[in-house]
C-alpha positions in Angstrom: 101.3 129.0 -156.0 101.7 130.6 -159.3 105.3 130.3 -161.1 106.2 134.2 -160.4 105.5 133.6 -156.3 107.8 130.1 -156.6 110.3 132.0 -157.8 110.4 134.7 -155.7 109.8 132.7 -152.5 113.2 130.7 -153.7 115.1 134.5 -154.1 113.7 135.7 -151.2 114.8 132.3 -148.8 118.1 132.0 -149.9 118.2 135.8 -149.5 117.0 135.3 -145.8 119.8 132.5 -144.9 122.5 134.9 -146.4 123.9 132.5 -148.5 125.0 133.5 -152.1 123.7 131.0 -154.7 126.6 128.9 -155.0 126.6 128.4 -150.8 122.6 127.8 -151.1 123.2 125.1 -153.8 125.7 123.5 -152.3 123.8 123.5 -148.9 120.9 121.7 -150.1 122.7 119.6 -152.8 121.0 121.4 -155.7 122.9 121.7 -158.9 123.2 125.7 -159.3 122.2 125.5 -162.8 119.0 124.2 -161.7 118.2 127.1 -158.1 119.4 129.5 -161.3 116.8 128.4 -163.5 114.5 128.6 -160.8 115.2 132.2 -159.5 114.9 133.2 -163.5 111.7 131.5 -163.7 112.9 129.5 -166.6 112.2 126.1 -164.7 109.6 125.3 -162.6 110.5 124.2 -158.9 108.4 121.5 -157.7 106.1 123.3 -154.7 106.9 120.0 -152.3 110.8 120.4 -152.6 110.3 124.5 -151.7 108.4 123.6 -148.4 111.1 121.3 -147.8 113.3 123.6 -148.0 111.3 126.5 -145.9 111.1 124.2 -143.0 114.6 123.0 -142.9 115.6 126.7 -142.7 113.1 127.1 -140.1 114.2 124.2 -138.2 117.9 125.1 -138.4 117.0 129.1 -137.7 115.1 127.4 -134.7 118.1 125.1 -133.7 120.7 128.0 -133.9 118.2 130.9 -131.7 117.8 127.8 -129.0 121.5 127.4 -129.0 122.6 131.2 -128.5 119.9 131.2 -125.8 121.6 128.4 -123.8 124.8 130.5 -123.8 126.1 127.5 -126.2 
């Protein structure tokens, strides 16, 4: 994955949990200078630590839908 589709991919999930950057970081124990640098591009995030990331979203999106469904 080329540094302009890391960096949008980390916009567009932290976007898609609907957490401002500050919650995001905080969340995921991330310093915010560091997801800021990221989401400018000026850093590069480490391609292992974004599919982390993507699946625990995906897990906890999973977690939450099952939830609702059980009326919980």
């Amino acid at each position: 994955m080329d540094e302009k589709n890391v960096k949008d991919v980390i916009i567009e999930l932290r976007r898609s949990t609907g957490m401002n950057r500050k919650e995001f970081c905080n969340y995921f124990g991330i310093p915010y200078r560091t997801v800021t640098e990221w989401e400018l591009g000026n850093r590069k995030m480490p391609e292992y630590v974004l599919r982390m990331m993507e699946y625990q979203v995906r897990m906890e999106k999973l977690a939450k839908d099952k939830g609702e469904g059980n009326g919980k």
